[in-house]
FILUM-296959 format. One line per field, with one value per residue (C-alpha): y, x, z; residue in three letters; chain; residue number from 1. Coordinates in Angstrom, 2 decimals. Example, Ala and Ser with C-alpha at 12.3 -4.5 7.8 and 13.67 -1.06 7.14 Angstrom:
y	[-4.50:-1.06]
x	[12.30:13.67]
z	[7.80:7.14]
residu	[ALA:SER]
chaine	[A:A]
num	[1:2]
! end
This chain:
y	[-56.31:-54.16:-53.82:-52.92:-49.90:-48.92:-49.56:-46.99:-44.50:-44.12:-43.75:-40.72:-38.61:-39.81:-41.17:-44.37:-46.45:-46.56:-50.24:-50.96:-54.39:-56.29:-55.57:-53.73:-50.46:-47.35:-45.05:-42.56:-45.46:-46.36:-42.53:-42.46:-45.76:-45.04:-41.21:-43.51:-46.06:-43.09:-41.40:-45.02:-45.04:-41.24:-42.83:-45.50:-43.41:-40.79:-41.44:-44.03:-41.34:-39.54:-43.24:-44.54:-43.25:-42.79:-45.92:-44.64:-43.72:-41.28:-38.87:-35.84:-34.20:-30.97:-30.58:-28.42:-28.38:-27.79:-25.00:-25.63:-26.14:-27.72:-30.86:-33.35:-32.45:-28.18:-29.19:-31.19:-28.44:-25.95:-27.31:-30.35:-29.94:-32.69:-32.19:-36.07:-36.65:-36.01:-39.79:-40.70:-38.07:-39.87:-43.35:-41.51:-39.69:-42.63:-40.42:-42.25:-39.21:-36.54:-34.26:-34.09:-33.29:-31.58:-28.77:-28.89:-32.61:-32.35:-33.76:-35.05:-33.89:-35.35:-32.34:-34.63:-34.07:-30.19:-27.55:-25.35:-22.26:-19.63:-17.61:-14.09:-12.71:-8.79:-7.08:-3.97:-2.81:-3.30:-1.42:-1.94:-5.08:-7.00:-9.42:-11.81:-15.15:-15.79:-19.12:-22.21:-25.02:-22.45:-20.52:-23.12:-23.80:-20.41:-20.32:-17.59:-13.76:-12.17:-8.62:-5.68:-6.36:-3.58:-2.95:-3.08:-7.03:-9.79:-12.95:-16.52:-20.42:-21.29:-17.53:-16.34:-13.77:-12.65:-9.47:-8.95:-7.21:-4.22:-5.38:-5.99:-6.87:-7.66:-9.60:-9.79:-13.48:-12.99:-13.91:-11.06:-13.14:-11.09:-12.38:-9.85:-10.76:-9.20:-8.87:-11.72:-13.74:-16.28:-17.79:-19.86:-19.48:-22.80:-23.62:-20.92:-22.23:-21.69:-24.96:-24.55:-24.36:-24.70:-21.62:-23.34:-21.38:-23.99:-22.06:-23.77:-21.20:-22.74:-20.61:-21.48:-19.20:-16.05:-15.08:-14.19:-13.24:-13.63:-12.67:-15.22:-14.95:-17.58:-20.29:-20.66:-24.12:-27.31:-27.84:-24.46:-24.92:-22.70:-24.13:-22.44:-25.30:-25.42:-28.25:-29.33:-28.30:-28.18:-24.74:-25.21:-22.74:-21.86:-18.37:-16.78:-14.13:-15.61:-15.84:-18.50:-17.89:-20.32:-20.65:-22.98:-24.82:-24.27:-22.97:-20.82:-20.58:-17.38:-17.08:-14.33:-14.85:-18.02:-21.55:-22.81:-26.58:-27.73:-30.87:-32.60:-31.93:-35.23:-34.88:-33.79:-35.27:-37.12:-38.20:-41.63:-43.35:-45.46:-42.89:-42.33:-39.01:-36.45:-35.81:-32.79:-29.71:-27.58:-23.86:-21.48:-17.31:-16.04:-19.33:-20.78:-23.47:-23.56:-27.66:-27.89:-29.61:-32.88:-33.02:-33.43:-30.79:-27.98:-28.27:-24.71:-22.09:-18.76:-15.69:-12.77:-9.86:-6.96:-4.37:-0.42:2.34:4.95:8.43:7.41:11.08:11.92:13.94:12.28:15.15:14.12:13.28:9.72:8.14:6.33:4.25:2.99:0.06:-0.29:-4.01:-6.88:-8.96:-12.02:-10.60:-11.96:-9.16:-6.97:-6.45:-2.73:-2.11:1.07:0.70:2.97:1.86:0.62:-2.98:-2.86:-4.46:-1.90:-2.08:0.17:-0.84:-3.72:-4.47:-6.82:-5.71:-6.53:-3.86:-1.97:0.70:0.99:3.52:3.91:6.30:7.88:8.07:11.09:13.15:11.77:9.67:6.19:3.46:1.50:-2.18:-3.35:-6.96:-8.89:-12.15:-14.98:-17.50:-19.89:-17.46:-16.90:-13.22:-12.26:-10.08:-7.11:-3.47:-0.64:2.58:6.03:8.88:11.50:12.03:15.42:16.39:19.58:19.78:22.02:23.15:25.53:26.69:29.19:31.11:33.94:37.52:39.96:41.32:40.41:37.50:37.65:34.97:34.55:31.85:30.50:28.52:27.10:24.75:22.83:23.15:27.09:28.05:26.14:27.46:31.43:32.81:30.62:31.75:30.71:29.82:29.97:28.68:29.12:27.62:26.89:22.91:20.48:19.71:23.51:24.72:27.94:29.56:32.37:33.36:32.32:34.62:33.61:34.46:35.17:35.86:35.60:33.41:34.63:36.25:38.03:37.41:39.76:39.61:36.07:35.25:32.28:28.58:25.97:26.24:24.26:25.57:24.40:26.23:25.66:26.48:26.50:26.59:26.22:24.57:23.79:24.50:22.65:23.92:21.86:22.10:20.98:20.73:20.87:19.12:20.11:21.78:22.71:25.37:26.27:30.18:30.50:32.99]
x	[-20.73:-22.63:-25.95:-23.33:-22.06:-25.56:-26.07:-22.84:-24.04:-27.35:-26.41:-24.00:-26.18:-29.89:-30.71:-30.73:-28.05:-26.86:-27.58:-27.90:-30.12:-27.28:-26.33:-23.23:-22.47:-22.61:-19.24:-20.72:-22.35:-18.53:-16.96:-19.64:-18.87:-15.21:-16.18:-17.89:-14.95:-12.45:-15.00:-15.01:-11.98:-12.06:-14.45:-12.59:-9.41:-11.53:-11.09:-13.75:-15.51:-16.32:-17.01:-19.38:-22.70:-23.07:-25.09:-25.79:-29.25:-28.45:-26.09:-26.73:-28.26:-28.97:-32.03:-32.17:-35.47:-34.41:-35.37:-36.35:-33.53:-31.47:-29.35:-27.83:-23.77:-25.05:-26.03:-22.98:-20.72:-22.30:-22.38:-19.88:-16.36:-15.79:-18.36:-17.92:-19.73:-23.12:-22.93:-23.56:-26.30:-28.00:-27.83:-28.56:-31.71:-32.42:-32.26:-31.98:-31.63:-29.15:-29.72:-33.70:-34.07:-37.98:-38.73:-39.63:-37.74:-36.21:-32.88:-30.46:-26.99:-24.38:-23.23:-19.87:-19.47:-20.62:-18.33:-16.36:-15.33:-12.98:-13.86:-12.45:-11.69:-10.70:-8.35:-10.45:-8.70:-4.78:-2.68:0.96:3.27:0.72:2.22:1.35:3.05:0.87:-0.69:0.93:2.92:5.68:3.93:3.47:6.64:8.35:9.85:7.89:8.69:6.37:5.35:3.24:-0.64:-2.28:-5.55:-7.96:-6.16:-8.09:-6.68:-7.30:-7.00:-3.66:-2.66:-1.04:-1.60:0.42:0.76:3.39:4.02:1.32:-0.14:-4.03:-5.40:-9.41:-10.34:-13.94:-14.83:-17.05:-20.06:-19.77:-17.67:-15.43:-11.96:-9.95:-6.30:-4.57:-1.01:1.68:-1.10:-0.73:-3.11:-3.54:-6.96:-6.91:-10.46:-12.30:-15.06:-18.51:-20.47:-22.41:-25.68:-26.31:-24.03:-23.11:-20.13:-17.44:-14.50:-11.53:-8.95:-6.25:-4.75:-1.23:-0.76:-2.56:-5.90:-8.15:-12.15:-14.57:-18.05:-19.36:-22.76:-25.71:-25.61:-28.07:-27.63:-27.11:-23.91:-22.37:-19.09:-17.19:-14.46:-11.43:-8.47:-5.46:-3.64:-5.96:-8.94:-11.78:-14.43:-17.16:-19.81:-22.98:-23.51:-22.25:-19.55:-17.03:-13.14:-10.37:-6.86:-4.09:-1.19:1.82:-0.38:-3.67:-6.33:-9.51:-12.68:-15.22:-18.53:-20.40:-23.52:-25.10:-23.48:-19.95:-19.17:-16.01:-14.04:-10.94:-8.66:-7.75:-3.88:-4.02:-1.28:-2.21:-0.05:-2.11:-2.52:-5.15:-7.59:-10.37:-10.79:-12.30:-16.34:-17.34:-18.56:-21.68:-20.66:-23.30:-23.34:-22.09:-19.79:-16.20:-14.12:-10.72:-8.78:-4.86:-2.44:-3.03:-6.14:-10.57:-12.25:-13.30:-16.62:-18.89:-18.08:-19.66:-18.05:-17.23:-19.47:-18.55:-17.27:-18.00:-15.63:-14.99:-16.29:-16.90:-17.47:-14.62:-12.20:-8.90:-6.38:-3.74:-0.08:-1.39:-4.89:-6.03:-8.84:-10.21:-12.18:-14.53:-12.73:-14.32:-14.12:-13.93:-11.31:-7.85:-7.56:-8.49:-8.03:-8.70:-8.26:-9.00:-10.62:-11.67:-14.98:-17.85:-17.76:-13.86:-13.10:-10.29:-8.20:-4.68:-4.12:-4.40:-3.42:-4.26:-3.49:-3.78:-4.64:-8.44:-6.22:-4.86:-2.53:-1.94:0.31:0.74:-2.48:-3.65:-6.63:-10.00:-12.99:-12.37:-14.19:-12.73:-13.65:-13.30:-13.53:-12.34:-10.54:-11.14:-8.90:-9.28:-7.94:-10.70:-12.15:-15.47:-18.07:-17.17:-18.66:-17.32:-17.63:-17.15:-14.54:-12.70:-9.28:-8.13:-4.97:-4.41:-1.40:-2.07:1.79:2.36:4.45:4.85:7.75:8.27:9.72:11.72:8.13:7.58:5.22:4.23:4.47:3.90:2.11:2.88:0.94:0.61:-1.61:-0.51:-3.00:-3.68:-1.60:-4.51:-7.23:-7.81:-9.70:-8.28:-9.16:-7.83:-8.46:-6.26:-7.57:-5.50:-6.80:-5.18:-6.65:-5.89:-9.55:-9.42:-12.41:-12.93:-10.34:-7.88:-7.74:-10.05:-9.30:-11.42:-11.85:-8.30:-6.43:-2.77:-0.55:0.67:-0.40:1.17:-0.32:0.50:0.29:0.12:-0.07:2.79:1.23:0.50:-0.66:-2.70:-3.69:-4.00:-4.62:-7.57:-7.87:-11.33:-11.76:-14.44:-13.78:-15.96:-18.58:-18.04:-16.78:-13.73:-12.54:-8.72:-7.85:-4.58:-2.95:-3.34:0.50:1.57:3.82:4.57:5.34:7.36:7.13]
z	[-42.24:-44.58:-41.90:-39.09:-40.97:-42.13:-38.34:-37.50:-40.20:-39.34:-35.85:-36.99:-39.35:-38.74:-42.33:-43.78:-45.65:-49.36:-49.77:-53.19:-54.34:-54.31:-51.22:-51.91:-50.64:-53.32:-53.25:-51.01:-48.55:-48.57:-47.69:-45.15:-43.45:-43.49:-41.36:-38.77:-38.35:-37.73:-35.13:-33.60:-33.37:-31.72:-29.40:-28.38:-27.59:-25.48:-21.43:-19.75:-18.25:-21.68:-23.30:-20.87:-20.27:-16.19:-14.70:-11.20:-11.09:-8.40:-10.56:-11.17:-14.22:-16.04:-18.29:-21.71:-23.11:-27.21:-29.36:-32.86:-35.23:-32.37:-33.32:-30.67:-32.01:-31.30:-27.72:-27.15:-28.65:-26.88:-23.47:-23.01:-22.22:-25.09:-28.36:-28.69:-25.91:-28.20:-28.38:-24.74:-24.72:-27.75:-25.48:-22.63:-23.79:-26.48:-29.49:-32.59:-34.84:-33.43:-36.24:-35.63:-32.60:-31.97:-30.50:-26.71:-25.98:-22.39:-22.77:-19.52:-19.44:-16.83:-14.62:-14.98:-18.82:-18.68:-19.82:-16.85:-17.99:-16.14:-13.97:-13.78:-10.26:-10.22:-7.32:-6.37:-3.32:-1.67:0.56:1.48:-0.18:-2.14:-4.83:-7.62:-8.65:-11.96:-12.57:-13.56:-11.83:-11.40:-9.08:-6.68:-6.09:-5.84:-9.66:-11.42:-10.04:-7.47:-8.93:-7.50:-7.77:-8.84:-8.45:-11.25:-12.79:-13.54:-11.85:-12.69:-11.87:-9.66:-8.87:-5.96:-3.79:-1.03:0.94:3.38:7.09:6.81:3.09:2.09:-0.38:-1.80:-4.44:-5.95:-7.78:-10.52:-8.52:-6.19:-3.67:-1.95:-0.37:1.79:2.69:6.09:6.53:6.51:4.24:1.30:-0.64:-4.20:-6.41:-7.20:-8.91:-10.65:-12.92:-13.79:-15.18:-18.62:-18.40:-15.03:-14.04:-11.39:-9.66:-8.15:-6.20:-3.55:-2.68:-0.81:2.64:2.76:5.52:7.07:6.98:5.04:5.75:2.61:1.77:-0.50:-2.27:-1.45:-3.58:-6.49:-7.70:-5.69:-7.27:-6.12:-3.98:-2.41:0.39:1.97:2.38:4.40:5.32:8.46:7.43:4.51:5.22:2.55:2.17:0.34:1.04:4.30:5.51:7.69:8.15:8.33:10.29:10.21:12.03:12.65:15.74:15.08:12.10:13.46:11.67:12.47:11.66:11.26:8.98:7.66:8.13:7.23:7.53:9.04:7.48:7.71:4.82:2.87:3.65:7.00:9.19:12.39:14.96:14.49:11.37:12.53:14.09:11.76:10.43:12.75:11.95:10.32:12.17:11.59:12.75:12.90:13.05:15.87:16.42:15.83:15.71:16.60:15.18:16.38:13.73:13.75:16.15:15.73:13.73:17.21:18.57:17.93:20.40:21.12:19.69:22.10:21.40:19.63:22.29:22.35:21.08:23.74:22.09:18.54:17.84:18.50:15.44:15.34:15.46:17.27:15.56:16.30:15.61:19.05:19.70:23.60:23.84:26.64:28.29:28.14:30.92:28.99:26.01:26.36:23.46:21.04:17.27:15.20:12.06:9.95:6.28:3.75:3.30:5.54:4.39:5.32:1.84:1.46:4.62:5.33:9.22:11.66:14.58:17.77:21.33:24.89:26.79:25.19:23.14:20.01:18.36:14.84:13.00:9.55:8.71:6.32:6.81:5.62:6.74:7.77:9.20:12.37:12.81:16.70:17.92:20.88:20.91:23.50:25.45:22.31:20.60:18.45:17.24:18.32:16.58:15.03:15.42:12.80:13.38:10.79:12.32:11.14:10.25:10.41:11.95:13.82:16.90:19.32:20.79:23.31:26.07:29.02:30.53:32.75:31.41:33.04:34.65:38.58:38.67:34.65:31.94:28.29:27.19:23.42:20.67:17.36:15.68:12.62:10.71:10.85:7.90:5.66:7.16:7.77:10.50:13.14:16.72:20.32:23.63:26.84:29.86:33.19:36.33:40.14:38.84:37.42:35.83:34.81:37.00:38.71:36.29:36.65:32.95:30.76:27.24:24.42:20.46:20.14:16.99:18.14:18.83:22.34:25.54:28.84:31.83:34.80:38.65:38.75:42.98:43.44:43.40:41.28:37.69:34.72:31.53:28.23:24.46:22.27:18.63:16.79:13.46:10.99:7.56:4.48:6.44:9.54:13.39:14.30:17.82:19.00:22.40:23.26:26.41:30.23:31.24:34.74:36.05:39.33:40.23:43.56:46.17]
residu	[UNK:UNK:UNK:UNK:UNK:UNK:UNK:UNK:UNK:UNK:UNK:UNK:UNK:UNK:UNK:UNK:UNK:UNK:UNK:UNK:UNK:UNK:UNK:UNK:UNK:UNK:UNK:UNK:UNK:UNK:UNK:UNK:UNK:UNK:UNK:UNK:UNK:UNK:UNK:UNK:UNK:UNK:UNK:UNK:UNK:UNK:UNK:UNK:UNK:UNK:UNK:UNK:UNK:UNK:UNK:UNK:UNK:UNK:UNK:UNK:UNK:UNK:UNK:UNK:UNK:UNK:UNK:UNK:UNK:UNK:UNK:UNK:UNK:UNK:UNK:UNK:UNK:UNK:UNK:UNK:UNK:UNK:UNK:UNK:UNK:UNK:UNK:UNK:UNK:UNK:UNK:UNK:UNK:UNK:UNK:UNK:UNK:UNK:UNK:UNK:UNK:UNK:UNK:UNK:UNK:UNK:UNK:UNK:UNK:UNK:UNK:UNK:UNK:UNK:UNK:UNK:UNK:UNK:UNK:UNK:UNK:UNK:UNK:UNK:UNK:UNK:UNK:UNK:UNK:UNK:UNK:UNK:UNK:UNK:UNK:UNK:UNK:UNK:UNK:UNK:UNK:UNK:UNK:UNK:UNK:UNK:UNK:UNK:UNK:UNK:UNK:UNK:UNK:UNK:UNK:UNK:UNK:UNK:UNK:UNK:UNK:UNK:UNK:UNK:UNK:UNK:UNK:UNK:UNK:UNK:UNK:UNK:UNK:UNK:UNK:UNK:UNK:UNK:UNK:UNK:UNK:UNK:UNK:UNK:UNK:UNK:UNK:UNK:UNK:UNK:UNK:UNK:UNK:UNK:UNK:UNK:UNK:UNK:UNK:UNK:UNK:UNK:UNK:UNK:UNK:UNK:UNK:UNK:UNK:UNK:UNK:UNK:UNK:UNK:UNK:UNK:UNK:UNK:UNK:UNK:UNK:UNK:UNK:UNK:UNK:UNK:UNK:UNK:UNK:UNK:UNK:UNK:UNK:UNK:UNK:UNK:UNK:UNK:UNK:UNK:UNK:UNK:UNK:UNK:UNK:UNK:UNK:UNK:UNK:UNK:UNK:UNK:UNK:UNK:UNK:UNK:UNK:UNK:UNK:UNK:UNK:UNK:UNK:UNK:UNK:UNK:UNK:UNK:UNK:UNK:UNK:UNK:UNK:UNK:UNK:UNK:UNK:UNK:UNK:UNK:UNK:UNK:UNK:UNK:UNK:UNK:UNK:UNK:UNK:UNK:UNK:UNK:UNK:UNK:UNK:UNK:UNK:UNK:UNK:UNK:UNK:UNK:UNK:UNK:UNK:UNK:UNK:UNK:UNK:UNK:UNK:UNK:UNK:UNK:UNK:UNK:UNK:UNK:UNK:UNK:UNK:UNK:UNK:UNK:UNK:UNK:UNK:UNK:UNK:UNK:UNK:UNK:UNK:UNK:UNK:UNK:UNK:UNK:UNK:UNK:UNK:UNK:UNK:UNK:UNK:UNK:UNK:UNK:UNK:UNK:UNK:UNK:UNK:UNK:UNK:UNK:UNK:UNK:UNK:UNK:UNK:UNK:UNK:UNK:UNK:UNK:UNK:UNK:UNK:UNK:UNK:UNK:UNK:UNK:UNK:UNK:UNK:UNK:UNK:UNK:UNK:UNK:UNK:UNK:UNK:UNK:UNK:UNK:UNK:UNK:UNK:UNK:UNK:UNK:UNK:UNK:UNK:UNK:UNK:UNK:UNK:UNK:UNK:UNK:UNK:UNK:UNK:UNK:UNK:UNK:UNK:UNK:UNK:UNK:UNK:UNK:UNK:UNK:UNK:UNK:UNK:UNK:UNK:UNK:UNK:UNK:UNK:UNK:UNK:UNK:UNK:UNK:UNK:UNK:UNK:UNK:UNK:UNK:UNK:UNK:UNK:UNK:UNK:UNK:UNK:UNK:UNK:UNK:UNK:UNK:UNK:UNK:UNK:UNK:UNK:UNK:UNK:UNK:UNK:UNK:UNK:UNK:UNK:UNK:UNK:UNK:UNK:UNK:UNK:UNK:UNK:UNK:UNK:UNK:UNK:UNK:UNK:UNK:UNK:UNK:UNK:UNK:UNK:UNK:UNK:UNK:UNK:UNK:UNK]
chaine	[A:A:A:A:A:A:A:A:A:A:A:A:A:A:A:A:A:A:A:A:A:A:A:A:A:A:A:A:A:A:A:A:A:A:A:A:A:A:A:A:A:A:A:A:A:A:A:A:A:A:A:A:A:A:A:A:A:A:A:A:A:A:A:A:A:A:A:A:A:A:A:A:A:A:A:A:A:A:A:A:A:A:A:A:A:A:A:A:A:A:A:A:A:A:A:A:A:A:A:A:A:A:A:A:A:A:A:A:A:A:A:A:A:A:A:A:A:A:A:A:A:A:A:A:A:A:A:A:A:A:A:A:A:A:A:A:A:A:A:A:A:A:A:A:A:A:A:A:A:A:A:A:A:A:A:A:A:A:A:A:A:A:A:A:A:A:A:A:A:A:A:A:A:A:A:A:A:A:A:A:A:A:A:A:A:A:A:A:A:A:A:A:A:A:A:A:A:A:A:A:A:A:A:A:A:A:A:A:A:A:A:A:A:A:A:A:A:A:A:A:A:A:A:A:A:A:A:A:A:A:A:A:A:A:A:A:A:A:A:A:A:A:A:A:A:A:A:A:A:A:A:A:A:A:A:A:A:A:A:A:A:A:A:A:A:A:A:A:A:A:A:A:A:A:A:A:A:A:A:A:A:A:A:A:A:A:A:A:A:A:A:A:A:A:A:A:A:A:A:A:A:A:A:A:A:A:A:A:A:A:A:A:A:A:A:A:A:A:A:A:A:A:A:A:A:A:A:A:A:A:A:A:A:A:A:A:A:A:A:A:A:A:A:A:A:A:A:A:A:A:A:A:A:A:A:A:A:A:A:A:A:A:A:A:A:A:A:A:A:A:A:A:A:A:A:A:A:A:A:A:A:A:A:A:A:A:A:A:A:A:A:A:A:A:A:A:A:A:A:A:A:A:A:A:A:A:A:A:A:A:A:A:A:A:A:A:A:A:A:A:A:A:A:A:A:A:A:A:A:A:A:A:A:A:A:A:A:A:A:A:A:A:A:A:A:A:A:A:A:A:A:A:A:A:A:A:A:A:A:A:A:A:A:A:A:A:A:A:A:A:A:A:A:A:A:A:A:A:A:A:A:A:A:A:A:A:A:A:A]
num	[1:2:3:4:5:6:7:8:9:10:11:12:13:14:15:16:17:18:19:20:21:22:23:24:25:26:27:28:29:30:31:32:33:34:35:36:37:38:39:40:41:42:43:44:45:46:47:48:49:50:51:52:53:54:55:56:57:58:59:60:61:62:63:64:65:66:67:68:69:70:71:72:73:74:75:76:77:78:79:80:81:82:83:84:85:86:87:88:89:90:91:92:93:94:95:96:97:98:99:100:101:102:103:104:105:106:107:108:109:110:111:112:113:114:115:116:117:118:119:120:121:122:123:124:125:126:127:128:129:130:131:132:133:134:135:136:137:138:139:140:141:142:143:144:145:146:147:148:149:150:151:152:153:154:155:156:157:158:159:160:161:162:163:164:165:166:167:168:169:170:171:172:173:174:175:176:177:178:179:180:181:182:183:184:185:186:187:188:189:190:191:192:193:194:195:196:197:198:199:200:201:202:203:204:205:206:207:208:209:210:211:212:213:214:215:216:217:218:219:220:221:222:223:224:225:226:227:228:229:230:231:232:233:234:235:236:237:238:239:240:241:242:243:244:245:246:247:248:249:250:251:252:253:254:255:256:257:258:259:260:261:262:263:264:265:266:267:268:269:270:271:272:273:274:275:276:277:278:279:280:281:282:283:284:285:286:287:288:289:290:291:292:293:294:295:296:297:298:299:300:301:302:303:304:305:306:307:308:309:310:311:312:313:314:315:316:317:318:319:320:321:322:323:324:325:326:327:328:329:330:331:332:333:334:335:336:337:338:339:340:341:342:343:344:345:346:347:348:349:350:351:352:353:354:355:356:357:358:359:360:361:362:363:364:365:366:367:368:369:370:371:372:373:374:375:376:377:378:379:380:381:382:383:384:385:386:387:388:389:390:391:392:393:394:395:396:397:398:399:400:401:402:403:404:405:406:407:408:409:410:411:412:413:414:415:416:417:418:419:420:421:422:423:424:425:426:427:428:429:430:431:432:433:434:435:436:437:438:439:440:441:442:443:444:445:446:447:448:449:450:451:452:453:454:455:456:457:458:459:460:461:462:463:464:465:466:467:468:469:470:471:472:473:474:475:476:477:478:479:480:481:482:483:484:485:486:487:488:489]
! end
């Protein structure tokens, strides 16, 4: 009895036993052996993965080389989820006296016993509905309030984010990551933790439905993780830019740098229960993968390329912002959308059409950036192509009517925006044609807002107003719309 607790004691400080010569213990032998029953006790209550040291020679390890002063308990506080787990690192690394450790000693910790600490994950852009059910069970099942996310607040573990018809939001993880949610979207931040030491980053965000397109940084550490779930399929990661859409029928994975690999989600449903799970799927830039409910994980398939912008240049003045596509023969459609930055992290409108056009309106003045991609039979999104325009709108209106002269009209106009900007000068142009050549009147550099013409020979009419303008130091040109007239004999 008495060389087991000197056994225990020795074991917990790093010194020897109170023995005395007659083999009984002294008073403070006695304290002491009564501290190492209660921590065995401590040990013995702690779950088996915390009590036993790992025994698979295959598991993997962190190294800390120690510092002087360093004990075995200051490592294990420092970097173990549990400080009592100092005792499987002294079996582990067969130290026999925890408080003495030497300087330079390489020590193995189990990645399975290091601390994870939270990881913070700020909202730096929305647009439109964009709410926040904070974290707890609660949120999962509908019981705490949604309110307004706000750019600029931290979010954590088992938050969710959901924007509806119109909304976006982007998150940044504290990594860098980015994760951008379109309209009609859902999704739960359901592991956000950085491992101790290692600083190993391990993230799973769960899509519960809608899309949502992420930029994640390339992974440092073999035990990074980042993975996209919904219910049919697992997308992990280790450094790429890509997108997942789900759907009631299908979910679609897009690639568009690095590699993402494709598995089947643990609880996916299958319409049989004794087909093996479907193998995993390598999908590389430039490729997706489409998996139905209930079916094998897609095969890769070639994105569309990104298709052209008809006259990029172009100022958007009109009441309505309008974008043509150049068609692609093999697009079953297209998709725009309009951001406020280059890296469309801060989106305002989307939108997916048939036909290679897309209107948008209630948009202010500014410069934007327009992202264009086509979307195949699969219904996956190709490549995408952004381009920088201008917002700045200016209306030409005008009309024409005949006075009480013989064969004389007065044409009208007005543009919108010439009240905020002085020096605002005209152009009518009146031709027998439609295209406008060969003209009859062509007045320029004018500085009203109306003009008679006189002696007009009957026929057939076109002419349309333009205003020019210069402002902060720039030559805008608005060209109104072609109108007709016809002046009988």
């Amino acid at each position: 009895m008495h060389s087991r607790l000197a056994v225990s004691r020795a074991a917990l400080t790093g010194e020897t036993s109170d023995i005395d010569d007659g083999g009984r213990l002294s008073r403070r032998a006695r304290w002491l052996a009564a501290v190492a029953g209660i921590a065995l006790s401590l040990i013995i209550s702690l779950p088996l993965q915390a009590q036993t040291i790992e025994a698979n020679k295959t598991a993997s390890y962190a190294t800390y080389v120690t510092a002087a002063g360093d004990t075995l308990y200051e490592v294990a506080q420092r970097y173990l989820s549990d400080v009592r787990g100092w005792r499987e690192l002294a079996g582990l690394n067969h130290v026999s006296a925890p408080r003495r450790l030497p300087a330079g000693v390489a020590l193995r910790l189990p990645l399975a016993l290091l601390r994870r600490d939270a990881m913070p994950v700020s909202v730096i852009a929305t647009s439109g509905p964009v709410t926040i059910r904070s974290h707890g069970t609660a949120a999962r099942v509908g019981l705490a309030p949604a309110v307004p996310l706000l750019i600029g607040r931290v979010l954590g573990e088992n938050d969710a984010v959901s924007t509806g018809p119109n909304g976006f939001a982007t998150l940044e993880l504290a990594d860098g990551s980015y994760v951008s949610l379109t309209p009609n979207t859902s999704i739960v931040l359901s592991i956000l933790r950085k491992m101790a030491l290692t600083d190993a980053n391990d993230r799973v965000i769960e899509l519960e439905h809608g899309e949502v397109s992420t930029e994640v940084t390339h992974a440092k550490q073999s035990a990074d993780r980042f993975e996209i779930h919904t219910p049919a399929i697992v997308a992990g990661v280790r450094g790429t830019h890509f997108r997942v859409q789900m759907s009631p029928s299908m979910t679609a994975v897009e690639v568009l740098d690095g590699k993402v690999a494709l598995g089947a989600a643990k609880d996916a449903a299958r319409p049989d229960p004794n087909r093996a799970a479907s193998a995993a799927q390598l999908i590389a830039a430039g490729e997706g993968s489409t998996t139905p409910i209930g079916a094998d994980i897609g095969a890769p398939l070639p994105l569309l390329p990104a298709p052209t912008l008809v006259d990029p240049a172009k100022v958007q003045d009109a009441q309505a912002v309008a974008f043509d596509l150049e068609p692609q023969e093999r697009a079953q459609a297209y998709r725009v959308q309009i951001a406020r930055d280059a890296d469309t992290l801060d989106l305002i409108r989307d939108t997916r059409v048939q036909a290679p056009t897309a209107v948008f309106t209630g948009v202010p003045d500014g410069t934007y950036f327009v992202r264009v991609s086509a979307i195949d039979r699969h219904g996956l999104e190709g490549l995408p192509r952004v381009y920088a325009f201008e917002r700045r709108a200016n209306e030409v209106h005008a009309t024409a009517a005949p006075t009480n002269g013989s064969h004389e009209y007065r044409f009208l106009w007005r543009a919108s925006r010439a009240e905020a900007v002085a020096g605002t000068r005209f152009r009518l142009v009146l031709s027998h044609h439609r295209d406008l050549h060969a003209p009859v009147v062509d007045a320029v550099d004018l500085t009203t807002t109306s003009l008679v013409v006189s002696r007009l020979p009957p026929g057939d009419y076109y002419w349309r107003v333009i205003a020019e303008q210069y402002e902060h130091g720039r030559f805008y040109q608005t060209i109104g719309p072609v109108r007709e007239f016809t002046l009988a004999h």
